[in-house]
C-alpha positions in Angstrom: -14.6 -14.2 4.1 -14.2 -12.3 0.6 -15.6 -12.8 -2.5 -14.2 -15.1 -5.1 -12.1 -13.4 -7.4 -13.7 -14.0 -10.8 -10.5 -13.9 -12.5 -7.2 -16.2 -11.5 -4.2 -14.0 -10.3 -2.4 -15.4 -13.6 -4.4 -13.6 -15.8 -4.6 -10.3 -13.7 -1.3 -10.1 -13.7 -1.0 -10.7 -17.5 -3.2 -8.7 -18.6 -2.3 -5.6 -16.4 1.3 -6.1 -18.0 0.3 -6.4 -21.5 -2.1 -2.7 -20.7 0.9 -1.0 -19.1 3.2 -2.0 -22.4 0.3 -0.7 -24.7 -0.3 2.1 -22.9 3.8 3.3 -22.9 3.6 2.4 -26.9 2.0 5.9 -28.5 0.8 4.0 -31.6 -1.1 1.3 -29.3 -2.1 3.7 -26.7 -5.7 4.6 -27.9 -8.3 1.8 -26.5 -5.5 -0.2 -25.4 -7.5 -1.5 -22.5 -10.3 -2.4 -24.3 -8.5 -4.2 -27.3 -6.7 -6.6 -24.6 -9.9 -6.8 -22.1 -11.5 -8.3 -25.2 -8.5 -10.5 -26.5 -8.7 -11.8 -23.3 -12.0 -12.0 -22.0 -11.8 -9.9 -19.4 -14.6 -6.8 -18.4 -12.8 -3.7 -19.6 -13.6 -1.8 -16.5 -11.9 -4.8 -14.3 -8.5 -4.4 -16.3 -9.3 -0.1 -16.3 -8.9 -0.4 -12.2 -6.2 -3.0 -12.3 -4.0 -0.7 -14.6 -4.9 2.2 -12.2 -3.6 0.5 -9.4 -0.6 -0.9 -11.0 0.5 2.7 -12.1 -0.4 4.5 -8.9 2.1 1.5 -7.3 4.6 2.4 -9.4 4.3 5.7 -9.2 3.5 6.5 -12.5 -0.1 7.8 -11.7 -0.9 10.1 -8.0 -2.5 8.1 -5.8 -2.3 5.7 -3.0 -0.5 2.7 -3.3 -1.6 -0.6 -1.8 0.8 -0.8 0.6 -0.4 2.7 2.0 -3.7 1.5 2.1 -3.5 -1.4 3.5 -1.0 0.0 6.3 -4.2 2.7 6.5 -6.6 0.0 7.3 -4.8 -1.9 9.7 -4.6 1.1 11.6 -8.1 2.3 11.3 -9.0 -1.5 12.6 -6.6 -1.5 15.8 -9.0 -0.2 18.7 -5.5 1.1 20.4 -1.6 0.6 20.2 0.4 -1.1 22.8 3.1 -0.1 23.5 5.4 -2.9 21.8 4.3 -1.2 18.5 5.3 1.8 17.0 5.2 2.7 13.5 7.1 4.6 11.5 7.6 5.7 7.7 10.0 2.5 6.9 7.7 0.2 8.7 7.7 -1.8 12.2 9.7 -1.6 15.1 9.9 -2.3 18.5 8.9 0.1 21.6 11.9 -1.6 23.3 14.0 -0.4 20.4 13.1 3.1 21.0 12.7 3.0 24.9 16.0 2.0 25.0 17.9 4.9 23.2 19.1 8.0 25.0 16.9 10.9 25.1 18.1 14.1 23.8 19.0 15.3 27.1 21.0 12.4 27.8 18.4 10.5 29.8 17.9 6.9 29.8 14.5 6.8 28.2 13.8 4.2 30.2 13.8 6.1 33.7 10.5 8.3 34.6 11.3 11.0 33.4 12.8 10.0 29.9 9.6 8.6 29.5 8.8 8.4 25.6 4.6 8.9 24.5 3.4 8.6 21.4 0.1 9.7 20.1 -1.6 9.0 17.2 -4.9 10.2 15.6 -7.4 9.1 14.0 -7.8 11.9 11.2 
């Protein structure tokens, strides 16, 4: 079970939108994050990391977003993939999907030899 967030989502959210707007403004820039940590009660080095990781999801900022690392977890967590699963760079889909398509040489991938492996790696 995870720890209790100390702040509500609200505020997060809030307060990461006012930093980004101050930050873009080149007159409010300079200690933005700590002028609206303080208006708001928040730690400064909380709202720091939750401007981070809002820019590195919007690309503003290298980095990897959220949804990379969560998708990067899940896969470290799996012991193995079964073969319903494949992944790909938009997302999920089916083996059956796949298993079903020609192969380049015009086999059926779903006789012997059009047989289709996938190998991933841990590194």
């Amino acid at each position: 079970m995870p720890a209790p967030k100390k702040y509500p989502d609200e505020l997060r959210e809030r307060a990461t939108r006012l930093a980004v707007e101050a930050r873009r403004d080149p007159a409010s820039a300079v200690g933005a994050i700590r002028r609206i940590a303080d208006q708001l009660g928040i730690h400064p080095e909380a709202l720091r990391g939750w401007v981070k990781k809002a820019e590195i999801d919007a690309g503003d900022r290298p980095g990897t977003t959220s949804s990379a690392g969560a998708l990067r977890s899940r896969l470290k967590a799996a012991p193995t993939m079964t073969s319903t699963t494949i992944i790909d760079a938009q997302g999920f889909a089916t083996a059956h999907e796949v298993l079903s398509t020609r192969s380049p040489s015009g086999e059926s991938a779903d006789s012997p030899d059009g047989l289709l492996v996938l190998r991933l790696s841990n590194s």
